[in-house]
C-alpha positions as CSV (number, residue, x, y, z in Angstrom):
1,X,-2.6,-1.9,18.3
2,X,1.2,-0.1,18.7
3,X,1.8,-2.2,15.7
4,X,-1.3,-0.7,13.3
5,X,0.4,2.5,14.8
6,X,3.8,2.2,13.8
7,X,3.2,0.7,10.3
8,X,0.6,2.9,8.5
9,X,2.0,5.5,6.5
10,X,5.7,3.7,5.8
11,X,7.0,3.4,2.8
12,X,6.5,-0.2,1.2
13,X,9.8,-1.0,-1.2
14,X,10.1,-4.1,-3.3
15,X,12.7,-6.6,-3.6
16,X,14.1,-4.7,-6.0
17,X,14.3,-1.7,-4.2
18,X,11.7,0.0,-6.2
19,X,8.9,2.2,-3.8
20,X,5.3,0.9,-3.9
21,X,3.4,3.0,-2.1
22,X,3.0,3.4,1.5
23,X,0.7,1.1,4.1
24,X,-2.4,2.4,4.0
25,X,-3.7,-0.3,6.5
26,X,-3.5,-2.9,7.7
27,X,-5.7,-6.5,8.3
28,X,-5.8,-8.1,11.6
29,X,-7.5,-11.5,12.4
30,X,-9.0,-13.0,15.5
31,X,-12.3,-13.0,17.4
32,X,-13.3,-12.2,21.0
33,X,-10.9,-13.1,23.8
34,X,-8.5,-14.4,21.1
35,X,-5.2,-12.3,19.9
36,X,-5.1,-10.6,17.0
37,X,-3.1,-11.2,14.5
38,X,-2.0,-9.1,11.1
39,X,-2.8,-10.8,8.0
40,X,-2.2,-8.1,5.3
41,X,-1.1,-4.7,4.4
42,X,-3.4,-2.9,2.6
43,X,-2.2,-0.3,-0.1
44,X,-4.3,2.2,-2.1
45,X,-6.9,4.6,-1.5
46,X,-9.5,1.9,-1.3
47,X,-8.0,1.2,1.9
48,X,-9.4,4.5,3.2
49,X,-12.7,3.3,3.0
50,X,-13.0,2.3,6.6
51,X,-11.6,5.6,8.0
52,X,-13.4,8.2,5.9
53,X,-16.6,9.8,5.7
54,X,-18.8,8.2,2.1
55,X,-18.4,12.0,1.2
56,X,-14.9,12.0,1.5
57,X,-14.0,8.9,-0.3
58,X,-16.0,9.7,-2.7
59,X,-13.7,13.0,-3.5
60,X,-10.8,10.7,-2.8
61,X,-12.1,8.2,-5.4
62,X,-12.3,10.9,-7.9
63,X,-8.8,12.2,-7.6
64,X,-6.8,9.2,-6.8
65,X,-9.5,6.4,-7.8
66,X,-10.5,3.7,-5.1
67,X,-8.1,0.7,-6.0
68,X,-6.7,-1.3,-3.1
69,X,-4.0,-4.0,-3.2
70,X,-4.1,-6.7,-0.4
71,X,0.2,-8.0,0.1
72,X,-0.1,-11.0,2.5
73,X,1.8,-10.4,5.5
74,X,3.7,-13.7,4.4
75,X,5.0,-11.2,1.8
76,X,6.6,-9.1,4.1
77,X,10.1,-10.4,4.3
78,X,11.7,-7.6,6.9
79,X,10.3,-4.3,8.6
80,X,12.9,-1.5,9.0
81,X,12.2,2.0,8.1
82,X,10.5,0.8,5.3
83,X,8.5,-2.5,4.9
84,X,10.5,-4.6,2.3
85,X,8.4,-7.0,0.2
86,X,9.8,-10.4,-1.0
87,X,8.8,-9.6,-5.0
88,X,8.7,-7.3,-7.1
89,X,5.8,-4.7,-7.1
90,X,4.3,-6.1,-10.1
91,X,3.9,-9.5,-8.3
92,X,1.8,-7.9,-5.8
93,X,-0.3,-5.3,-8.2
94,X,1.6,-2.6,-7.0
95,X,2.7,-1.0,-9.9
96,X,-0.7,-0.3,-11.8
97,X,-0.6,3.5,-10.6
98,X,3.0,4.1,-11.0
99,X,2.5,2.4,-14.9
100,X,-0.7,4.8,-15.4
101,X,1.0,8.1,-14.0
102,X,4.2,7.1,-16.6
103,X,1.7,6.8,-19.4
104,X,-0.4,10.2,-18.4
105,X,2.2,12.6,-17.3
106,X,5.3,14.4,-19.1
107,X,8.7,13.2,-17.4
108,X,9.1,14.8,-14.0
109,X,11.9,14.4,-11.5
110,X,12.9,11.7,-13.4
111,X,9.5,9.7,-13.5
112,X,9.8,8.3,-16.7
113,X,13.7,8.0,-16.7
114,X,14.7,3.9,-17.4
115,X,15.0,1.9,-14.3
């Protein structure tokens, strides 16, 4: 459990450096008397789901939408500060809000400068 701990809220970077979000939550596997083990991070606010009143995901459905990207814990290549994937963001889904916000918004703090 001091693992769920440590890694929800860090901030998930891709191989190419790029930031894709932050762990949201995380998967763990195994029954009764057996250990448990993590199979995923979770990303997005559908991840919430679990954790929050219907009331309140519904309001956090509304602003941020209720999307959730599972990343294989296979896909995790190293765990610092931040949890570095093995792909790109893109591979993984990750980059669907980051795409929609460049679309919607003006260019702020650089948002829509080139990468």
């Amino acid at each position: 459990m001091r693992l769920l701990t440590q890694l929800r809220d860090v901030q998930i970077v891709d191989r190419d450096d790029h930031d894709c979000g932050i762990v949201d939550d995380v998967e763990l596997e195994g029954g009764p008397g057996e250990g448990l083990r993590v199979t995923a991070i979770l990303v997005g606010p559908g991840a919430y789901r679990t954790r929050l009143p219907r009331w309140a995901m519904r309001l956090v459905a509304l602003v941020a939408g209720d999307r959730m990207v599972r990343v294989p814990w296979g896909e995790v290549a190293y765990i610092s500060s931040t949890v570095q994937l093995k792909q790109p963001a893109r591979a993984y889904g990750l980059a669907a809000a980051e795409d929609r916000a460049r679309r919607l918004l003006p260019s702020i703090g650089g948002m829509n400068a080139p990468q």
